[in-house]
ZAMARGU-4260 file (C-alpha; in steps of 0.2 Angstrom, whole numbers, plus 5000, padded with zeros to 4 digits):
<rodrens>
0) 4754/4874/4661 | 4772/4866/4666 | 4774/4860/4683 | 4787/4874/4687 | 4773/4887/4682
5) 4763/4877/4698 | 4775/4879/4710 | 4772/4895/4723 | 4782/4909/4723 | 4794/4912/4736
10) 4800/4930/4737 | 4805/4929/4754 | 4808/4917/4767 | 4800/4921/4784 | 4814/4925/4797
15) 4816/4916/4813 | 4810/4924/4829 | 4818/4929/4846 | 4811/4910/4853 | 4819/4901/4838
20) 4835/4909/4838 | 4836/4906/4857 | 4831/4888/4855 | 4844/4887/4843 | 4858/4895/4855
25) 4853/4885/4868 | 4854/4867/4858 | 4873/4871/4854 | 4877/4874/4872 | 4882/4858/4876
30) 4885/4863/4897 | 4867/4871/4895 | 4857/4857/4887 | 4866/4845/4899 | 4862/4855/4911
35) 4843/4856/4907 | 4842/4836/4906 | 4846/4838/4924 | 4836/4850/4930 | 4821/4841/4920
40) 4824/4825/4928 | 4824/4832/4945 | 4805/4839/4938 | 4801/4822/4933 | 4806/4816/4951
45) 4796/4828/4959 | 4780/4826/4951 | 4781/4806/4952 | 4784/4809/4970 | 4769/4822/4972
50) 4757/4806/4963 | 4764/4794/4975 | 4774/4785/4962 | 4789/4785/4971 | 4795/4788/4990
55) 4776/4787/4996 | 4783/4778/5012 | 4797/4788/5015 | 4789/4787/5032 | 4792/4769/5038
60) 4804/4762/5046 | 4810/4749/5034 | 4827/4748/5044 | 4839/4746/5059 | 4843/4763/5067
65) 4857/4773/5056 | 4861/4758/5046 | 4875/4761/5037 | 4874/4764/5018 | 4874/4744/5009
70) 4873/4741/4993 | 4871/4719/4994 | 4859/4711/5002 | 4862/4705/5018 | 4849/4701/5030
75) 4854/4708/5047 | 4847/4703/5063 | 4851/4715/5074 | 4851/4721/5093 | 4834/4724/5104
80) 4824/4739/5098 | 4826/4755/5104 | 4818/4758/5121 | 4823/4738/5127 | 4832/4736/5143
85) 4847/4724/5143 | 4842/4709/5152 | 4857/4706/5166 | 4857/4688/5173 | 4851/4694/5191
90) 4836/4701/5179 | 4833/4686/5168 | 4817/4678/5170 | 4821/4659/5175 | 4833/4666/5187
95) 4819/4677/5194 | 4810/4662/5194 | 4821/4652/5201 | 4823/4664/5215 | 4805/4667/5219
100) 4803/4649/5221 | 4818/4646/5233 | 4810/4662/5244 | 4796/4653/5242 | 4800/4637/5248
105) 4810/4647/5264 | 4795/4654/5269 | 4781/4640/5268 | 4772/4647/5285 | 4769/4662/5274
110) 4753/4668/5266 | 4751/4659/5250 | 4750/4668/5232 | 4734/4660/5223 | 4743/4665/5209
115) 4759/4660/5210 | 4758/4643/5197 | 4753/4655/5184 | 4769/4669/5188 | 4781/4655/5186
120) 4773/4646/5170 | 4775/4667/5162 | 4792/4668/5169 | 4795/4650/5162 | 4787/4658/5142
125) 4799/4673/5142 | 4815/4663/5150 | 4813/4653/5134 | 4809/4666/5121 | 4823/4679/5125
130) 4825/4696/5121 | 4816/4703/5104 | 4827/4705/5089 | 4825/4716/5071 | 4831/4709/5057
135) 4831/4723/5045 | 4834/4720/5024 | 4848/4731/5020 | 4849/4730/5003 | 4836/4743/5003
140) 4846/4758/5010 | 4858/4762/4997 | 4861/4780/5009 | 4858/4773/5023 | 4845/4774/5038
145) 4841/4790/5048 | 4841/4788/5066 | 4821/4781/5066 | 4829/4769/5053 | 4819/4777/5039
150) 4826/4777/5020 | 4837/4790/5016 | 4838/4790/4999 | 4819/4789/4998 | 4819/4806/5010
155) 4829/4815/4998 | 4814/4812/4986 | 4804/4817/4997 | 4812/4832/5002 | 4816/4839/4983
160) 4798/4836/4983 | 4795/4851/4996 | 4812/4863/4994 | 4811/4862/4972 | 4791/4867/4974
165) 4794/4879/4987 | 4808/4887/4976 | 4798/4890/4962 | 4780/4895/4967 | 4791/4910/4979
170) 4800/4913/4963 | 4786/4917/4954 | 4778/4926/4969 | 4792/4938/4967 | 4794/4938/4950
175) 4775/4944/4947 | 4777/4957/4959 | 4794/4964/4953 | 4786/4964/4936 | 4771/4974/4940
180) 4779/4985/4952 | 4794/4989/4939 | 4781/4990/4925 | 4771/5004/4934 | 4786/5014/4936
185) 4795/5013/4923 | 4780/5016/4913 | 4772/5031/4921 | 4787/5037/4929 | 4783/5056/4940
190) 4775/5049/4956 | 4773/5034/4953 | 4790/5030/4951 | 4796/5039/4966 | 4783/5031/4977
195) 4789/5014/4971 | 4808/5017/4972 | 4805/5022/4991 | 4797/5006/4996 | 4811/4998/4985
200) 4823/5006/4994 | 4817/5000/5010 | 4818/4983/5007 | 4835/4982/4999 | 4841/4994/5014
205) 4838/4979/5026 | 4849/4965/5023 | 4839/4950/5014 | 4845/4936/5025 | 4838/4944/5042
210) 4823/4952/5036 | 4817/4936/5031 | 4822/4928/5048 | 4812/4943/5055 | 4797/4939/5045
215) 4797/4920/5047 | 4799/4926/5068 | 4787/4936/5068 | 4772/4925/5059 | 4777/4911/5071
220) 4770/4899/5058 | 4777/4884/5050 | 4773/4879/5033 | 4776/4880/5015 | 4763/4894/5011
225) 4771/4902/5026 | 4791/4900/5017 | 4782/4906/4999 | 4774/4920/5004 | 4790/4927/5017
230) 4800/4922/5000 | 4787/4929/4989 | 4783/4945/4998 | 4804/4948/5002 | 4813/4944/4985
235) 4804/4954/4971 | 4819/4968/4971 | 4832/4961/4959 | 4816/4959/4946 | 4806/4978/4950
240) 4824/4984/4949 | 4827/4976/4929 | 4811/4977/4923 | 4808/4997/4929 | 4824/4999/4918
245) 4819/4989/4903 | 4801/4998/4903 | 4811/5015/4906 | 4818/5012/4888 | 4807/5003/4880
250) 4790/5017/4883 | 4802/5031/4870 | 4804/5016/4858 | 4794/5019/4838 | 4782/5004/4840
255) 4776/5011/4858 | 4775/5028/4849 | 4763/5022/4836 | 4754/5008/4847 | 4749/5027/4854
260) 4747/5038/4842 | 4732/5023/4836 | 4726/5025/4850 | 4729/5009/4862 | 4725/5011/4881
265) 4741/5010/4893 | 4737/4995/4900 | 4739/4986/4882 | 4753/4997/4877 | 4762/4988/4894
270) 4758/4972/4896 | 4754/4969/4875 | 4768/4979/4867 | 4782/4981/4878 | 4781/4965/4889
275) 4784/4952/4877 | 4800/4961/4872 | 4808/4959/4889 | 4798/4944/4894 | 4816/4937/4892
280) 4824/4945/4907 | 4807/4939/4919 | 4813/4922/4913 | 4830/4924/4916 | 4825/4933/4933
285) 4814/4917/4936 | 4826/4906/4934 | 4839/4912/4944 | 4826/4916/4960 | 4821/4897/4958
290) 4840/4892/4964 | 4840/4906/4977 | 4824/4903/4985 | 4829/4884/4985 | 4845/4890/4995
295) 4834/4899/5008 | 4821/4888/5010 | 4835/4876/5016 | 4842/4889/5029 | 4826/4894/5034
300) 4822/4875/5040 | 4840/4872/5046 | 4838/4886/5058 | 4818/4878/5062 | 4807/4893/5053
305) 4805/4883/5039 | 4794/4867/5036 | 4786/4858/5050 | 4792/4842/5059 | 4778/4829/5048
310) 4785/4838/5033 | 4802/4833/5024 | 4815/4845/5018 | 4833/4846/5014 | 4834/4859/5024
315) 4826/4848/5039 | 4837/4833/5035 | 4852/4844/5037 | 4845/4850/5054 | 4844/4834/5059
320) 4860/4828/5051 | 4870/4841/5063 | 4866/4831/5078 | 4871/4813/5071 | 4889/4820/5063
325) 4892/4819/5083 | 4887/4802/5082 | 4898/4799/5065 | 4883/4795/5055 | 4886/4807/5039
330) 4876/4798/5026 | 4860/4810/5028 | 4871/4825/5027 | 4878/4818/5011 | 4863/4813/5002
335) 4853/4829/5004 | 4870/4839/5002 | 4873/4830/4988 | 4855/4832/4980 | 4854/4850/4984
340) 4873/4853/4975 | 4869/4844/4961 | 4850/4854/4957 | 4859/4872/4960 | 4872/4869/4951
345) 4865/4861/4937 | 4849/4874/4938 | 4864/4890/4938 | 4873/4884/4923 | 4856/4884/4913
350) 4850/4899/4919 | 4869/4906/4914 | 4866/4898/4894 | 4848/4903/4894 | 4853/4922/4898
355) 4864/4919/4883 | 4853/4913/4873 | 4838/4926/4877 | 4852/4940/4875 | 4847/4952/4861
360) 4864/4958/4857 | 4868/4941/4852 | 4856/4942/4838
</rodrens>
């Protein structure tokens, strides 16, 4: 036999998928993939921050109190500490000393202090050695110090930590219950539905912003299962409101029809057959709650319902910057404001190229 009657037969080549062809949008988005590289490296951060690789001492005080931003080294030696008295002359030890042995001397026919030799060689000790100083390296605050001359840059590490895994465990809190919810109702429909588009209805008649101030009043709790779980348990709407749609059209579709007419439960027809085929719109919806519930997490601790006070946030850092703007230290507010702009902004434009990517129509 030749070689070419070796060669398989190739009647058909297989067609990409709906993944594929999304990947392959996606990669000639340039704003989106650029925007993706952000968003993974703000990922990266977070998990080396959650090992301890970096910002593990975002706690010390490695600094002068608000030390300015300083990008050369320069060792500083600095005033007293916080919390030191200034020493006037009238206070200063030898002079105290000095003093005390004049009155002394004045007042020989009084009764004599057994320990005075040892009050004036003390006095004598701290005359000499003066008041303490800090000397603080600066060249490791590129953003500064806060005002308990801790590192800055190393608490906006520290604070992504918190507000990024925050944002998405409430996202996929609510997106998991929007899912189910909207999946029950669009698929049954009758009851059901009615039941579910009541307490919908409820929820969306309250505005979002003060029902979740309501909830966090009322549980009194601070702590980031407490935020995820008002988040959570609050924004699953938007989702139950797309996916009830989607299943709505989806049930009266031929492959749902035959997956029926073999025989296949509901529960498989559902979750097997119909949810991988809009599986893109719960990412989509995932994606866009992760930016909204990083957003609310940082109110939320602005306003003091959010994380508690041995916890770092961006929204706690911006709780405390609004008290040193008076001061004119606005190097914290820049740093986390800074972070916090450049995740959302970068998180929306990817979640704008992924929803073009995933969209069907553009098949």
């Amino acid at each position: 036999m030749s070689a070419m009657t070796m060669a398989p037969r190739r009647d058909h080549e297989v067609s990409p998928g709906l993944w594929a062809l999304a990947w392959r949008r996606l990669r000639a988005d340039g704003v989106g993939m650029f925007s993706l590289a952000i968003v993974i490296a703000f990922f990266v951060m977070v998990v080396a921050s959650g090992l301890g690789l970096i910002a593990g001492d975002w706690s010390k005080e490695i600094g002068i109190n608000y030390a300015p931003p300083t990008w050369f080294k320069d060792d500083v030696a600095t005033a007293p500490p916080p919390g030191t008295p200034e020493v006037k002359p009238q206070d200063d030890p030898g002079v105290a000393a000095a003093s005390a042995g004049a009155e002394a001397k004045a007042d020989e026919s009084s009764v004599v202090d057994p320990l005075a030799d040892v009050l004036k060689e003390v006095r004598s000790e701290a005359a000499k050695a003066g008041p303490a100083q800090v000397t603080a390296r600066l060249d490791t605050l590129p953003f500064g110090a806060d005002k308990w001359g801790r590192d800055v840059l190393k608490k906006v590490i520290k604070g992504s930590e918190t507000s990024i895994l925050v944002g998405l465990a409430s996202a996929f809190v609510a997106v998991l219950i929007g899912t189910l919810l909207g999946a029950l109702a669009g698929f049954y429909g009758k009851w059901i539905d009615d039941f579910l588009n009541w307490f919908y209805n409820i929820f969306t008649s309250i505005p979002y912003l003060l029902l979740i101030l309501a909830i966090a009043a009322v549980l009194n709790k601070k702590g980031m299962m407490t935020i995820i779980l008002i988040l959570g348990l609050t924004g699953w709407t938007g989702t139950f409101r797309l996916i009830r749609g989607e299943y709505l059209k989806h049930k009266e579709r031929e492959y749902v029809r035959a997956a029926d007419a073999i025989g296949a439960s509901n529960s498989r027809r559902m979750f097997v057959h119909i949810f991988p085929n809009v599986s893109h719109v719960v990412l989509v919806q995932l994606s866009i709650l992760v930016v909204a519930f990083i957003k609310s997490e940082v109110i939320l601790s602005f306003l003091g319902f959010g994380v508690p006070v041995d916890v770092v946030s961006w929204g706690s850092m911006l709780n405390e910057a609004q008290s040193e703007m008076i001061l004119g230290k606005w190097w914290q507010l820049a740093a986390a404001g800074t972070a916090m702009a450049i995740l959302v902004t970068a998180f929306s434009l990817f979640t704008d190229a992924l929803r073009d990517a995933l969209d069907p129509k553009l098949k």
